[in-house]
C-alpha positions in Angstrom: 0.0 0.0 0.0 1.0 3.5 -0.4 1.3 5.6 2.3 2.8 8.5 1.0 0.8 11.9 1.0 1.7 12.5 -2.9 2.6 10.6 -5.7 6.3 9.5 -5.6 7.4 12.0 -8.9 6.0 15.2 -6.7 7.5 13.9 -3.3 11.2 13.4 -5.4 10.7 16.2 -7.5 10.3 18.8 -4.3 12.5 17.3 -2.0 10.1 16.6 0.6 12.0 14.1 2.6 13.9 17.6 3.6 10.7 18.6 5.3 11.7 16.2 8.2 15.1 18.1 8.6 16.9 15.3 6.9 20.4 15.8 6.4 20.8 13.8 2.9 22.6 15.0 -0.2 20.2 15.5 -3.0 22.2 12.6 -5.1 22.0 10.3 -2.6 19.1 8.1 -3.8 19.8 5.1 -2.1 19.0 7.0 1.7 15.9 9.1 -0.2 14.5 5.8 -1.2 14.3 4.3 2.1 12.8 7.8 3.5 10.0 7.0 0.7 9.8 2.8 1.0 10.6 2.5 -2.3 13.3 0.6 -4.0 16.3 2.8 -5.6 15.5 1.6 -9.1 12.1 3.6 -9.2 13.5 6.7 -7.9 16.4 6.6 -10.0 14.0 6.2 -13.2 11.8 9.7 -11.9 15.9 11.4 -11.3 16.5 10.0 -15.2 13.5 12.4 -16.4 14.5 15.3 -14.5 18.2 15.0 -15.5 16.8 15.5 -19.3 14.5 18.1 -18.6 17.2 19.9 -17.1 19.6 19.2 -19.4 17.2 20.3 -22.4 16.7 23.6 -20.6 20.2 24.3 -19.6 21.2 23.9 -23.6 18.5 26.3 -24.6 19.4 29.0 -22.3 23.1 28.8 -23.4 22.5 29.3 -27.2 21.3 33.0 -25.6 23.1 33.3 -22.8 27.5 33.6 -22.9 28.7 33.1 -19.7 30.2 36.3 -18.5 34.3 36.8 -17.8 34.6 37.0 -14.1 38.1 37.8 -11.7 37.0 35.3 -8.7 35.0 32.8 -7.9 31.2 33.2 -6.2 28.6 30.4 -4.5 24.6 31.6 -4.3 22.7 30.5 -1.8 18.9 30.5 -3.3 16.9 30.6 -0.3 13.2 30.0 -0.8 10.4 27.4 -0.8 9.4 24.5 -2.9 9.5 26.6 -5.9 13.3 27.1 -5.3 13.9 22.7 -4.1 12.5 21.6 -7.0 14.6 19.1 -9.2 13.6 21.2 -12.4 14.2 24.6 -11.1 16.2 27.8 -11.7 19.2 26.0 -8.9 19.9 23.0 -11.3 19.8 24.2 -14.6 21.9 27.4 -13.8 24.2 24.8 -11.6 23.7 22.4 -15.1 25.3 25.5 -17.4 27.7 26.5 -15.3 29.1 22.4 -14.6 32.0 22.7 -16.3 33.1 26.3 -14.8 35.4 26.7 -11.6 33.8 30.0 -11.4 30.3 29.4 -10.0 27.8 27.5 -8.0 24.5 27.6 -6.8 23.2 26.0 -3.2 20.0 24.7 -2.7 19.2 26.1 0.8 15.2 26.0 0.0 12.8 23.8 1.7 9.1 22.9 0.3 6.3 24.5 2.1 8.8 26.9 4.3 7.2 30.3 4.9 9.6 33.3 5.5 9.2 32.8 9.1 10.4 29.2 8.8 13.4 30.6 6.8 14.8 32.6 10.1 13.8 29.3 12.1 16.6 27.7 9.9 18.8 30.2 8.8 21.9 29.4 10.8 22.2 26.2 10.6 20.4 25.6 7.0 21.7 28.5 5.3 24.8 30.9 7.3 26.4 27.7 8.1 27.4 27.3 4.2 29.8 30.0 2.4 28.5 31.8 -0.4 28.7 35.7 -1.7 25.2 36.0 -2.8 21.8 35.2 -1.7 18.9 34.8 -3.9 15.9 34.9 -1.7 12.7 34.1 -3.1 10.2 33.5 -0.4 6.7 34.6 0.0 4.3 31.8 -1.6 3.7 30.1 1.0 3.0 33.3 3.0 0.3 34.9 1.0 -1.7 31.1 1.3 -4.7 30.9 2.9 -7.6 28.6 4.2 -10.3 28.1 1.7 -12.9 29.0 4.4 -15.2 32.0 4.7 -11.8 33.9 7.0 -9.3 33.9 4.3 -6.6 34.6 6.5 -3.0 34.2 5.0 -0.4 32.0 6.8 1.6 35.2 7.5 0.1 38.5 7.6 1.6 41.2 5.8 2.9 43.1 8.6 5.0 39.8 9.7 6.1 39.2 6.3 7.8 42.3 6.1 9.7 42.0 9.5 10.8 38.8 8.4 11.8 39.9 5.2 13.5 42.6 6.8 15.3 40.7 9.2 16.2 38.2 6.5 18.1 41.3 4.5 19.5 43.1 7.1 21.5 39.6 8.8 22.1 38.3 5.5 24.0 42.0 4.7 25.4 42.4 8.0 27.8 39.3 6.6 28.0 41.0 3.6 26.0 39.3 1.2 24.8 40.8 -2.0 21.4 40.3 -2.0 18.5 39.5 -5.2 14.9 39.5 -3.7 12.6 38.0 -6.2 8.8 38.7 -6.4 6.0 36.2 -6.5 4.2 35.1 -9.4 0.4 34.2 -9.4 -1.2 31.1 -8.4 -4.0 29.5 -10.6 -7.0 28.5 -7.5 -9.1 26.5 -9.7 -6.0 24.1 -10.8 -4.7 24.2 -7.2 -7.9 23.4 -5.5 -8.6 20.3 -8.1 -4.9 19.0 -7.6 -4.9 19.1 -4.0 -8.5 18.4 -3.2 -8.1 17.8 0.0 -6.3 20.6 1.3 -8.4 23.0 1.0 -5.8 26.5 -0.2 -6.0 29.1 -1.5 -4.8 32.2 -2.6 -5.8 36.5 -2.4 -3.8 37.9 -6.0 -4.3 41.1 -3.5 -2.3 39.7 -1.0 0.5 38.8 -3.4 0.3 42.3 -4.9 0.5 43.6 -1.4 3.5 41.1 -0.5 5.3 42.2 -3.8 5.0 46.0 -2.7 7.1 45.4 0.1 9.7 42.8 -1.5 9.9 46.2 -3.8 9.9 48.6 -0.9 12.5 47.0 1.1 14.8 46.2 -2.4 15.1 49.9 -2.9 15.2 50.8 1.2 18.9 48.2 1.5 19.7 48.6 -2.2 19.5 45.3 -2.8 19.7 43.3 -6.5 15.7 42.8 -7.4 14.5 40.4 -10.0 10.6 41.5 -11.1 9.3 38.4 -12.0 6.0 38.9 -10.6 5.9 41.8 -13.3 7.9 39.8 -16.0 5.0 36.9 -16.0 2.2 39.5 -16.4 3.8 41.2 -19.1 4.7 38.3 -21.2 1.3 36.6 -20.5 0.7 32.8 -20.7 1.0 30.0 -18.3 4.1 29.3 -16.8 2.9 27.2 -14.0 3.1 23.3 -13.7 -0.7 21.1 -13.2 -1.0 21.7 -10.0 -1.8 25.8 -10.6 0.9 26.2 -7.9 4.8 25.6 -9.0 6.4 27.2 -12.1 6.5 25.0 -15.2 10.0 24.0 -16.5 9.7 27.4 -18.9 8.8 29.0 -16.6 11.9 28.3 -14.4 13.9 29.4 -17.8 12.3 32.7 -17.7 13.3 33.4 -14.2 17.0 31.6 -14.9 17.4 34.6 -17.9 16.1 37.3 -15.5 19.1 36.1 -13.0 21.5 35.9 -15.5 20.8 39.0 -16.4 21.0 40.7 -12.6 24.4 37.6 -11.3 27.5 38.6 -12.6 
């Protein structure tokens, strides 16, 4: 029988043995297996689809992208949610273009359903205890998400989004960081509430708007690097999200990979 709470492809492809605080390497299939009760052979054929899809995406994005001639060496740490630990997203392919450069490195320090007050619960020992330059902080998701019932009120309110989003900047620069805060698409309700049935989410676009404000607000108050993608998606149109209404589609992961490039040196 299976007792897992998702199908096995959405558990591997989020990560969400990390949920439990597991300390396992993401290549280490063998110990993720056992987390799920499945044998290695099944999980390794799910990690053989992602590798292509990555690899696919990581080739289109170099036919428009040259890789830029830096003097030292930098490590990101992309902090962020499930849209960030995601085995298709902006963290592998730019870590897939960039395999065979010295130069630079991305860490996955994002965890699947974390909220930007779960991201100071964890931020010394999941994220300060690694060295990196930069921090690409995209966090706010799972925030802005609500209870489907007749209160609608968000996981975070706005006021305690922006002191955590403001304590968040002002640590990660008082180690001297440079900083890219990243705004937060859309969801789509109707695909979310028929994918996850019973869990009964959803989301206020007013509340992301508000949320985006201040990710804007506080950008230009610490002069920090800030990637619109919020405002890219709407301008461009169409539907970058994956079935579930909720995570960013593999293009849509590209599109935010060519706004980065654009801002990383």
């Amino acid at each position: 029988m299976n007792q897992l709470p998702f199908e096995l492809d959405f558990m591997h492809k989020f990560n969400l043995h990390k949920t439990g605080g597991l300390l396992i390497e993401d290549g280490d299939l063998c110990s993720i297996a056992r987390v799920y009760g499945v044998k290695t052979k099944k999980l390794l054929k799910i990690e053989e689809s992602f590798c292509r899809s990555i690899e696919d995406a990581a080739m289109e994005l170099q036919k428009v992208y040259s890789e830029n001639t830096i003097e030292k060496p930098y490590t990101i740490a992309a902090i962020g949610d499930s849209i960030t630990s995601d085995r298709e997203s902006y963290v592998k392919i730019l870590n897939r273009m960039w395999k065979d450069s010295p130069m630079r490195s991305v860490l996955d320090c994002g965890i699947s359903g974390d909220t930007s007050a779960d991201v100071i619960r964890r931020i010394f020992p999941g994220v300060l205890e690694q060295e990196f330059d930069w921090a690409v902080v995209f966090i706010g998701t799972n925030d802005t998400r609500a209870n489907d019932d007749e209160f609608g009120l968000a996981y975070v309110s706005l006021e305690e989004y922006r002191r955590n989003m403001t304590y968040i900047i002002e640590l990660l620069q008082k180690r001297k960081k440079e900083i890219v805060l990243i705004t937060v698409p859309y969801t789509d309700n109707e695909r979310l509430n028929s994918y996850f049935p019973d869990m009964h989410w959803k989301y206020d676009y007013v509340q992301i708007d508000r949320a985006n404000e201040m990710v804007r607000q506080l950008s230009k108050k610490y002069e920090t690097k800030l990637c619109e993608f919020a405002g890219k998606l709407a301008e461009i149109g169409g539907d970058y999200l994956g079935p579930d209404g909720l995570h960013l589609s593999v293009e849509g992961q590209k599109i935010l990979c060519g706004m980065l490039l654009d801002i990383l040196p």
